[in-house]
N, C-alpha and C positions, 0 to 999 in steps of 0.2 A: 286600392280601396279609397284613396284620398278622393277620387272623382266623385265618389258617392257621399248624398247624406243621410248617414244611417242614424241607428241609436243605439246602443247594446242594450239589453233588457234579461236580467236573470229570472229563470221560471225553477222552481223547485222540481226537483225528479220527481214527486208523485202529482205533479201538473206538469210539468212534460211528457206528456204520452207518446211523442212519437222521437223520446229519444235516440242518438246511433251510439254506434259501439263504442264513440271513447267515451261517452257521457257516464255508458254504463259501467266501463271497467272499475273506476273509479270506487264506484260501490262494492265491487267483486274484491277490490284489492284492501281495503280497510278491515277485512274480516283477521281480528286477533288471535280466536282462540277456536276449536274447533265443536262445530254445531252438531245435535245430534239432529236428524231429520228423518222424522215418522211418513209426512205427507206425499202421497204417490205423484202428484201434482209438480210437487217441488222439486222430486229427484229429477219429476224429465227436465223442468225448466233449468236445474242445475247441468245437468245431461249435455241438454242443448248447449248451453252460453260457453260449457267446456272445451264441449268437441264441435257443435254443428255454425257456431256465429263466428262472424268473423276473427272475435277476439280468439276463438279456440280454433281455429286455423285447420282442422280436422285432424289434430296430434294421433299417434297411435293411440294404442290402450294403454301403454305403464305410462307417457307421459299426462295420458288422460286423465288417470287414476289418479299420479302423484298431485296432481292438481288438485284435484276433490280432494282427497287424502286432506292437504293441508289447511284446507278452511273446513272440513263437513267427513258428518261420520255419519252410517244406517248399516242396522248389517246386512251381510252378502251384498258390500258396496261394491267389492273386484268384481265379482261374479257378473253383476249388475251394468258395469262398465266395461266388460267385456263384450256381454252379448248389444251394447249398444252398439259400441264402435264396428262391432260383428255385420252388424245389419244396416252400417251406413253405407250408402248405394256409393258416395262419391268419394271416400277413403279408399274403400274397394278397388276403383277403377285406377285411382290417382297412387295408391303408395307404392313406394319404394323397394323392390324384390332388391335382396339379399341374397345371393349365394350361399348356402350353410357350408362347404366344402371349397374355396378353394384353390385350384389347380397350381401345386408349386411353380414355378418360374424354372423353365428351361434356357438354356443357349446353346443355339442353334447353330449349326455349326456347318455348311458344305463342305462336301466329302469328295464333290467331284464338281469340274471346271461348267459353269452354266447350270448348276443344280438352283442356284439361286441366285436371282440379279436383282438391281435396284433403277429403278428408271425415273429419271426426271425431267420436267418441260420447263426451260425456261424462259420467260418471255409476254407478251409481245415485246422485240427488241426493234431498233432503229430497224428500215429494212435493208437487208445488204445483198450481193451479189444476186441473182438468178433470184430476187424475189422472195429470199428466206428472211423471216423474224423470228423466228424460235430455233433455241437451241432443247437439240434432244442428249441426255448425257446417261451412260452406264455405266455400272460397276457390277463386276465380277465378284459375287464375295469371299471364293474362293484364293483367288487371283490377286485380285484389288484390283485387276487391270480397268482401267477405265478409258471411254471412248465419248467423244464429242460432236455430235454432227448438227450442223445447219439443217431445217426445217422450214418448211411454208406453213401448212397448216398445224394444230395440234391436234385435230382430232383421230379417234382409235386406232381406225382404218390403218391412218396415214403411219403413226407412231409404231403400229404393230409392224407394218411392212419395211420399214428403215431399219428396225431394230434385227429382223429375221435375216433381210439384202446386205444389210449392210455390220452388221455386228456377229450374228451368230455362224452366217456363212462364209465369212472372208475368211 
């Protein structure tokens, strides 16, 4: 900024019109005590700056709520603030699914030799003998037995057929 010769110049909020959101939080956050509000007008604009402006981030409904809740009262204010965040297209598409159920935590456990393996590539390494850089490594988790083999490439193909040739078959 120091390249520049500016000025600062303070404009009052009801002359600055085309305020942005931190100008306006400022106002939002000064509110002491709780408003009642009649005007239809008001709740949306309240509505909006909660949940649809940047400052209100598109919160659920109880964080929506608890928000209004704590500066502003009207009744059937829940109700009101549910069917809004309801009908916002972009909470909709965006939030967060919760599982209500679940699924306790198993361990799993092989019963028989090759029921379950673990396969890893590692590498690109130096290259060594016959052109290999990767190493391909397994483990039995039955077993624990584990095997090590030199690799060229890492792709499917190649790692499938190493694993079948040279692990499962030997």
């Amino acid at each position: 900024m120091a390249e520049y010769d500016y000025e600062i110049v303070h404009k009052r909020g009801s002359q600055n019109t085309n305020a942005d959101a931190l100008s306006r939080i400022g106002s939002v956050g000064r509110v002491k005590e709780r408003t009642d509000i009649t005007d239809e007008n008001t709740k949306k604009q309240i509505l909006y700056e909660f949940h649809d402006s940047p400052i209100g981030g598109h919160r659920g409904m109880n964080e929506t709520y608890c928000a209004i809740k704590a500066q502003y009262t009207w009744p059937k204010m829940r109700r009101e603030v549910e069917e809004y965040v309801k009908q916002c297209k972009s909470y909709q598409v965006n939030k967060i699914l919760t599982p209500k159920h679940k699924a306790p935590m198993e361990i799993t456990m092989a019963k028989r030799p090759f029921e379950k393996c673990y396969l890893h590539v590692a590498g690109p390494l130096p290259v060594m003998l016959e052109g290999n850089k990767h190493i391909l490594t397994s483990q039995d988790d039955l077993r624990k037995y584990m095997v090590a083999i030199p690799i060229g490439k890492q792709d499917a193909e190649r790692v499938f057929r190493v694993f079948v040739e040279k692990i499962v078959l030997m």
